[in-house]
matplotlib code that plots the C-alpha trace (Angstrom):
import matplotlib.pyplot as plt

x = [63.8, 60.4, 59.8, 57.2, 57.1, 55.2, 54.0, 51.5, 50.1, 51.3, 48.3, 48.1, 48.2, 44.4, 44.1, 46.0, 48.7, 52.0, 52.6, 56.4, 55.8, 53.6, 56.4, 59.5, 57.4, 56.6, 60.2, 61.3, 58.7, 59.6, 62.7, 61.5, 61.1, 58.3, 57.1, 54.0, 53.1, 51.3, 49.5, 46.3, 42.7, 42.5, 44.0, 45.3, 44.6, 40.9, 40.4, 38.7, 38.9, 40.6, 39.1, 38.4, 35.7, 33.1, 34.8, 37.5, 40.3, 42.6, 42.2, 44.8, 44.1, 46.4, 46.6, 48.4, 50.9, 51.6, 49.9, 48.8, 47.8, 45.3, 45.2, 41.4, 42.3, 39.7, 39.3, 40.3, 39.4, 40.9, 44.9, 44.0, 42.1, 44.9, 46.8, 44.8, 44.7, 48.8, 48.9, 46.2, 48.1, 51.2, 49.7, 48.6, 51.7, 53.4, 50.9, 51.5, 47.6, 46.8, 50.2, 49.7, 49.0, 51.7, 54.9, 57.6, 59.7, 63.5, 63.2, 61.6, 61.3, 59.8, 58.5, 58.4, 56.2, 55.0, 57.5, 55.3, 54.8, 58.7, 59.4, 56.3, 57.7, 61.5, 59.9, 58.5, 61.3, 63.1, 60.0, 60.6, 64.5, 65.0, 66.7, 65.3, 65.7, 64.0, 63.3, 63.4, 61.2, 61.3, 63.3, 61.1, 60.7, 63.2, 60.1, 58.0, 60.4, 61.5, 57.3, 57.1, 56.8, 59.0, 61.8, 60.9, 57.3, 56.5, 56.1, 59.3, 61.0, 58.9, 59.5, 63.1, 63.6, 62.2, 63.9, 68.0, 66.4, 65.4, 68.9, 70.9, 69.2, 68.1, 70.8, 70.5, 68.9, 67.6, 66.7, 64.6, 67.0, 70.6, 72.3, 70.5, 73.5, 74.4, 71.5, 71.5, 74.9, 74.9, 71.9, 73.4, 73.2, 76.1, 77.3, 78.4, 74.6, 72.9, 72.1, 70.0, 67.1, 65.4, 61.9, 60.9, 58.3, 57.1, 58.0, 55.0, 52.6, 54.3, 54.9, 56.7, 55.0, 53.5, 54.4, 52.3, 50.2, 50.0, 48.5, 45.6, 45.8, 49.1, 48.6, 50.9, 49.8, 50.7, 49.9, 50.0, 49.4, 48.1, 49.9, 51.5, 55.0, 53.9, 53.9, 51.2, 50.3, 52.7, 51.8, 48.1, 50.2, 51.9, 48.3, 46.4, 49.5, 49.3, 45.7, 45.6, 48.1, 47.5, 43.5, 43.0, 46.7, 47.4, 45.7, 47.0, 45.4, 45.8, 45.3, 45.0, 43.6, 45.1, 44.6, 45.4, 42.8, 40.4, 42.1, 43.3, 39.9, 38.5, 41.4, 40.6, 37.0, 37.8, 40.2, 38.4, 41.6, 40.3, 42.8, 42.5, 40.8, 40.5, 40.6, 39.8, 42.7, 43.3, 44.6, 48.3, 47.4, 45.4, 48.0, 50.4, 47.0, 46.2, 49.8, 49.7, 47.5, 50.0, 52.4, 54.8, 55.0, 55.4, 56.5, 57.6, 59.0, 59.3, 62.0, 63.6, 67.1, 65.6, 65.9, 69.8, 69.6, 67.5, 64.6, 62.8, 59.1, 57.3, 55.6, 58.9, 59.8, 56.4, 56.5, 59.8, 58.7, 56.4, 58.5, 56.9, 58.8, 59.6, 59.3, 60.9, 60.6, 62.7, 66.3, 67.6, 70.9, 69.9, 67.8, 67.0, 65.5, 68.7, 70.8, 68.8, 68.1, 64.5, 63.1, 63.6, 64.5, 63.5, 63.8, 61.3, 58.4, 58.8, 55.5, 57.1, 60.2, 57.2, 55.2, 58.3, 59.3, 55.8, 56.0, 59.5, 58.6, 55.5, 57.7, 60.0, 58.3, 56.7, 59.9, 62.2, 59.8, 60.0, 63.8, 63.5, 61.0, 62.7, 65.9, 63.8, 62.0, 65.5, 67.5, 64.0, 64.6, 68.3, 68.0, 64.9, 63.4, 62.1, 63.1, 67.0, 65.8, 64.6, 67.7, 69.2, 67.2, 67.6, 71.5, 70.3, 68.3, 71.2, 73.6, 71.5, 70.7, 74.5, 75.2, 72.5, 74.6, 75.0, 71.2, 69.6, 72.7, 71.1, 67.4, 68.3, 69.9, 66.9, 64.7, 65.7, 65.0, 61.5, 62.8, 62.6, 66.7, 69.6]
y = [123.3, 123.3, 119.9, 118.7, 115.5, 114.4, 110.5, 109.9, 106.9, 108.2, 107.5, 107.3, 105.1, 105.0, 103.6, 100.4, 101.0, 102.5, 105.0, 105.0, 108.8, 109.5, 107.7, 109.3, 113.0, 112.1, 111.7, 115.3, 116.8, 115.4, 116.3, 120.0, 120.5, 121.7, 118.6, 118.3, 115.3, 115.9, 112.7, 112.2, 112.1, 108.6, 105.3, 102.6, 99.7, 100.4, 102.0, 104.6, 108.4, 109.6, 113.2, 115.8, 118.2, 119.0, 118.8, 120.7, 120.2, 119.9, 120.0, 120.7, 118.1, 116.8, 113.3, 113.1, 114.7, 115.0, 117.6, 115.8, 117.8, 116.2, 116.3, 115.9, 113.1, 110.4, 107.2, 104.5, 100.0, 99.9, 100.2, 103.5, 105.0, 104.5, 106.0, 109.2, 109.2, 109.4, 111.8, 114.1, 114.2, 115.1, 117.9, 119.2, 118.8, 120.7, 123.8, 123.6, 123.0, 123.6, 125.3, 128.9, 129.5, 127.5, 128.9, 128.2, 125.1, 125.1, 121.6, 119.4, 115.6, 113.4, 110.0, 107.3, 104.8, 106.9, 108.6, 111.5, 112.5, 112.4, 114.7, 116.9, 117.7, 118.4, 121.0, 122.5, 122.7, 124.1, 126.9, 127.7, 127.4, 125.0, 121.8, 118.2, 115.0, 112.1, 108.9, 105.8, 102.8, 100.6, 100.9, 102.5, 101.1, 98.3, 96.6, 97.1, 95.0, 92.9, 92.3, 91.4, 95.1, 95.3, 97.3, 99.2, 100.3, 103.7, 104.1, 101.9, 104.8, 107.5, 106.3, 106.1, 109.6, 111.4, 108.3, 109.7, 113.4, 112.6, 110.6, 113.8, 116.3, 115.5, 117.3, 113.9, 110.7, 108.2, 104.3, 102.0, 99.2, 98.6, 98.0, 100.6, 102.7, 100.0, 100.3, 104.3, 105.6, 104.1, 106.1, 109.6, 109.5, 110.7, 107.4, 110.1, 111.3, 108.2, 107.4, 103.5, 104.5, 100.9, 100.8, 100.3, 100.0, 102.5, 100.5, 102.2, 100.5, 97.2, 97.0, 93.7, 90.8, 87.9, 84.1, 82.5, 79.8, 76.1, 76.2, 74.4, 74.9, 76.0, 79.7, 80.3, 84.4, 87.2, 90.1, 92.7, 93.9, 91.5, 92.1, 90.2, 91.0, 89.7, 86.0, 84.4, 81.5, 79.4, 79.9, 78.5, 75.5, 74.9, 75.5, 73.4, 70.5, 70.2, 70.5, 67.0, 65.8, 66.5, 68.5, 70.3, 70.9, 73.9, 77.0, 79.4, 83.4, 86.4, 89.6, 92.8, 93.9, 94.2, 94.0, 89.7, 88.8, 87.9, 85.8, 83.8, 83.8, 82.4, 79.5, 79.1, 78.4, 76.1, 74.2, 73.8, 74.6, 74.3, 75.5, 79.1, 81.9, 85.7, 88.6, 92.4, 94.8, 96.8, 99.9, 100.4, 101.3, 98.1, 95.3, 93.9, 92.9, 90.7, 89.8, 88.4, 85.1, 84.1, 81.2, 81.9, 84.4, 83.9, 86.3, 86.0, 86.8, 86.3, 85.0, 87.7, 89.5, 92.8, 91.9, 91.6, 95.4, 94.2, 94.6, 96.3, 95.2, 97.1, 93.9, 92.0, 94.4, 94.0, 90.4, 90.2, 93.1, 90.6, 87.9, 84.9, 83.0, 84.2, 81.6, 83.8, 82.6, 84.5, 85.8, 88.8, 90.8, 91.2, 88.5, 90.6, 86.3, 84.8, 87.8, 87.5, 83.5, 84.6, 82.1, 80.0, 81.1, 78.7, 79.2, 81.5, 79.8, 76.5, 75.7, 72.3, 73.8, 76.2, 73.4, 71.6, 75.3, 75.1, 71.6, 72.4, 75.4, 73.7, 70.5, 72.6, 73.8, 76.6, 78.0, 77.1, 79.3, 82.2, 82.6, 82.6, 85.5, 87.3, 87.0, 89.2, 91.6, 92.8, 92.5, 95.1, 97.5, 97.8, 98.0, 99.5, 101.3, 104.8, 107.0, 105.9, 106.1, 109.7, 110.6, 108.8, 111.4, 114.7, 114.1, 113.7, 116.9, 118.8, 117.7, 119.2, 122.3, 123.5, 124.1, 127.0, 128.6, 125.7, 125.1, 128.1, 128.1, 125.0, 126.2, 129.6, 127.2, 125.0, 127.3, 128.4, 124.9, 122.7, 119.7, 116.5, 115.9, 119.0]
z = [102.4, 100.3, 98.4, 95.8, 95.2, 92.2, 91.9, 90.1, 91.9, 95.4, 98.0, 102.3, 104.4, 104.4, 100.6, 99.4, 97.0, 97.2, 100.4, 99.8, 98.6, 101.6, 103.8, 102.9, 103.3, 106.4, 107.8, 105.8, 107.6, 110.9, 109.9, 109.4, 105.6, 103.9, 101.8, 99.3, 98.0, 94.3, 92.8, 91.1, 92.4, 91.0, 92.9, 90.5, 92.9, 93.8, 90.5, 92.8, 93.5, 96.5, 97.1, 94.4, 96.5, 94.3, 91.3, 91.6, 89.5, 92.3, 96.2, 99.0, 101.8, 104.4, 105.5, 108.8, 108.7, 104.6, 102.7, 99.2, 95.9, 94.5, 90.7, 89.0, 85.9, 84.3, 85.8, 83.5, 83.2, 79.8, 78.7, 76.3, 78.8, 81.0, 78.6, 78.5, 82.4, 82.1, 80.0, 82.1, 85.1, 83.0, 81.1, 84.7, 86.4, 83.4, 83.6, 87.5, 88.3, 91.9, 92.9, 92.1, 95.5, 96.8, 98.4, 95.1, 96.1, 96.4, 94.2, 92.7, 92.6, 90.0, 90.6, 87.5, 87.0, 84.2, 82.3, 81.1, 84.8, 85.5, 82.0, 83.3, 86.6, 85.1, 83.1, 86.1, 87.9, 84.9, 84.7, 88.5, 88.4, 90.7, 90.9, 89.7, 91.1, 89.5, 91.2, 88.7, 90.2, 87.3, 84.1, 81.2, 78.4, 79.0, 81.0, 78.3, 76.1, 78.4, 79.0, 74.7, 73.2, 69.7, 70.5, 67.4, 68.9, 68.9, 72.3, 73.5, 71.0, 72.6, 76.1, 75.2, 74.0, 77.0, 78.8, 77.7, 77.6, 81.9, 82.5, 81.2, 82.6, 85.9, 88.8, 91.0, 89.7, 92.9, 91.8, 93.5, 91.7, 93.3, 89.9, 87.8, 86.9, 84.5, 83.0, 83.3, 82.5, 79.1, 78.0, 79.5, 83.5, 85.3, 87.8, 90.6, 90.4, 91.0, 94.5, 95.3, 97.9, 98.2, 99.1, 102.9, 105.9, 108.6, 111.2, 112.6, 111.1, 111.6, 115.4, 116.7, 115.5, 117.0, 117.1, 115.0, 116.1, 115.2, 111.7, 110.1, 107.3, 106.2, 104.7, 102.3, 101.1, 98.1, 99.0, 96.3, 92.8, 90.5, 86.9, 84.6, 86.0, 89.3, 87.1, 89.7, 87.4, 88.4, 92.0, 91.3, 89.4, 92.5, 94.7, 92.1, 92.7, 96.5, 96.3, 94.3, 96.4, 100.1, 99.6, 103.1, 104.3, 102.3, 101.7, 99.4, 99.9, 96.9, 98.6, 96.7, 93.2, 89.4, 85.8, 86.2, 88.7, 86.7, 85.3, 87.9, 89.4, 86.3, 86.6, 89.6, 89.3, 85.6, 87.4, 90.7, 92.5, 96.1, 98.4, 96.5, 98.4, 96.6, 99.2, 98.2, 98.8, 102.3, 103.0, 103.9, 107.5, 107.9, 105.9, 109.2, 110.9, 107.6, 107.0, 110.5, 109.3, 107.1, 107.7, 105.2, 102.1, 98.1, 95.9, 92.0, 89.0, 85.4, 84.2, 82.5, 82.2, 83.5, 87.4, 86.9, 87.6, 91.1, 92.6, 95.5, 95.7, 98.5, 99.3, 99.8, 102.1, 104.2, 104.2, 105.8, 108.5, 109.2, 110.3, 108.5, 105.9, 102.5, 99.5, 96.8, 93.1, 90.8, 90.1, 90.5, 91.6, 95.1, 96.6, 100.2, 101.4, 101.1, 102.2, 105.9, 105.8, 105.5, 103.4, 100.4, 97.1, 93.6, 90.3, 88.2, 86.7, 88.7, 90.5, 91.3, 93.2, 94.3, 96.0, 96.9, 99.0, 100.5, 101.9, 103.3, 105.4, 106.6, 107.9, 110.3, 113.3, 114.4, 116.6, 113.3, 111.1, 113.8, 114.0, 110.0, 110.5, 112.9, 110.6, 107.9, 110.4, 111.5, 108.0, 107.5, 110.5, 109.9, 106.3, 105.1, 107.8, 106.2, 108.6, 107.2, 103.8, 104.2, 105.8, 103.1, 100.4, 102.5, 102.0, 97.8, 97.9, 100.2, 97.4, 94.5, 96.4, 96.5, 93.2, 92.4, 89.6, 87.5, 87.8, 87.4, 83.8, 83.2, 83.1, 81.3, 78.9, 78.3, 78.4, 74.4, 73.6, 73.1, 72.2, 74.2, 73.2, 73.1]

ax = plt.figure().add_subplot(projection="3d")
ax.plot(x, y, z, "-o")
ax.set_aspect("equal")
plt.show()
């Protein structure tokens, strides 16, 4: 079958950022689909462009083995502009830049984060009579609420509209989030079309690990975005706490990029938190060789009523392929640490039970800390390996593709109606 897959924010292995898009392609292809990948020229985490030859307002390159679309939008620093860069790529996926000389697909999938981008490609599979499947990573606008937005914002209300208008008309509906159809079927999805594809690793990238070596310091690392869902204050509280209390054994490293880091730098350098160290962000091809210094892994998150529908952070996933430790500071539905005995799990926001998780990894030897590694790298391979979540989507897109009728009824249908709700 012919796929495009339209992310916004999809990049390869040779950027940082998200290559679950570029991943799951991959394994189609190898699989012997034709799959396109169609993102934007802009990547969110180096807030630089990929590839947009001379100025073209879209360019056809291939990236291994993953042909990639590349839609011209503005770069952006500042929320509005953001804003404007969302709703660029949408109004260019809705005219259907760059593919007129594209072989037509036999569906379509559309990628969330951004909404618009998800409503944009169901109206281009509508236009070509094909199927849709959209992929929900995170639950828009709920998050925006959930983050402090009034429920009675315009966009919350905006997002929410095209939000039921997806959730009813999409032919399959594939979540990041294992407990999403509670969340979904409420506001018009169908719970037999909902299917939970986690995110994963290429196990490629991530060959065996090895045993890590006596450590001096302790490195305790987040690797990742750095945004205010990510809730990384409390793990400078907990840095800032050792620091005063044993200076020198710990060292805590941030690795990546994001809207909050800044920030933290800034309280960092007010606070004279010395055990603190700021590295830039790596591409996806390059992160196990980095994730190899660590000695153990944090990851957090707010305290907030939004996870009980899960979670699947991509750099959960990583740190666990890795086979280090996993200090994991947050509740959720699914808790992927505790399910392997990969780590330690604390409450949200609690940078003493933070430094108190630190201080109890680094007292257990190094052989203890490896069977706890190992525990996550193969909870990973059996689990979350990509080449299972592909097969995993294939079956999804099989499934859509064997009811033509009621689809191309569907598109006939919609086609004699412009508004966002039927």
């Amino acid at each position: 079958m012919r796929v495009w897959l339209i992310n916004h924010y999809a990049v390869p292995p040779s950027e940082p950022g998200g290559t679950r898009h570029y991943n799951l392609a991959r394994e189609l292809i190898r699989s012997g689909h034709d799959v396109t990948v169609i993102a934007s020229s802009f990547n969110h985490a180096t807030g630089m462009r990929i590839n947009c030859a001379h100025g073209k307002l879209s360019t056809l390159e291939k990236f291994g083995e993953v042909p990639f679309l590349l839609l011209r939008v503005p770069t952006y620093r500042s929320k509005v502009a953001r804003l404007w860069n969302m709703f660029v790529f949408a109004f260019e996926v809705w005219l259907g830049l760059g593919t007129q000389r594209m072989r037509k697909p036999d569906i379509v999938i559309g990628s969330s984060l951004t909404l618009l981008a998800a409503f944009a490609s169901e109206r281009l599979a509508r236009r070509l009579c094909v199927p849709f499947v959209l992929e929900i990573r995170d639950l828009w606008p709920q998050t925006l609420i959930d983050m402090g937005m009034r429920p009675h914002h315009p966009a919350v209300v905006g997002f929410g509209m095209i939000e039921r208008y997806l959730y009813r008309n999409a032919d399959k509906i594939v979540t990041l989030l294992p407990n999403a159809s509670e969340y979904m079927v409420p506001r018009g999805a169908r719970f037999n079309n909902i299917t939970w594809i986690p995110n994963g690793v290429n196990v490629e990238l991530m060959p065996f690990p090895h045993v890590p070596s006596r450590p001096d310091p302790f490195t305790v690392m987040y690797a990742g975005s750095h945004g205010l869902s990510d809730d990384l204050d409390p793990v400078l509280d907990a840095a800032a706490l050792l620091n005063k209390e044993v200076p020198g054994r710990f060292c805590f490293r941030f690795v990546g990029d994001g809207p909050n880091k800044r920030d933290l730098q800034r309280r960092v350098a007010n606070e004279d938190i010395a055990n603190v160290v700021f590295d830039d962000p790596v591409p996806k091809r390059e992160v196990f060789s980095v994730l190899q210094e660590a000695d153990a892994f944090i990851i957090t998150a707010k305290k907030t009523d939004l996870y009980r529908y899960g979670i699947s952070p991509n750099k959960l996933h990583e740190y666990m392929a890795a086979a280090r430790p996993t200090i994991f500071a947050g509740k959720s539905h699914n808790n992927p640490v505790a399910e392997a005995a990969a780590g330690i799990t604390v409450a949200p926001e609690d940078y003493r039970a933070i430094a108190g998780a630190v201080e109890t990894l680094a007292a257990l030897s190094i052989d203890e800390r490896w069977e706890m590694g190992l525990r996550g790298r193969q909870y990973i391979e059996e689990r979350h390996d990509f080449a299972r979540l592909a097969s995993r989507l294939e079956q999804v897109l099989q499934s859509a593709l064997a009811f033509p009728e009621e689809v191309q009824s569907a598109a006939s249908i919609d086609a004699d109606s412009t508004a966002i709700s039927r």
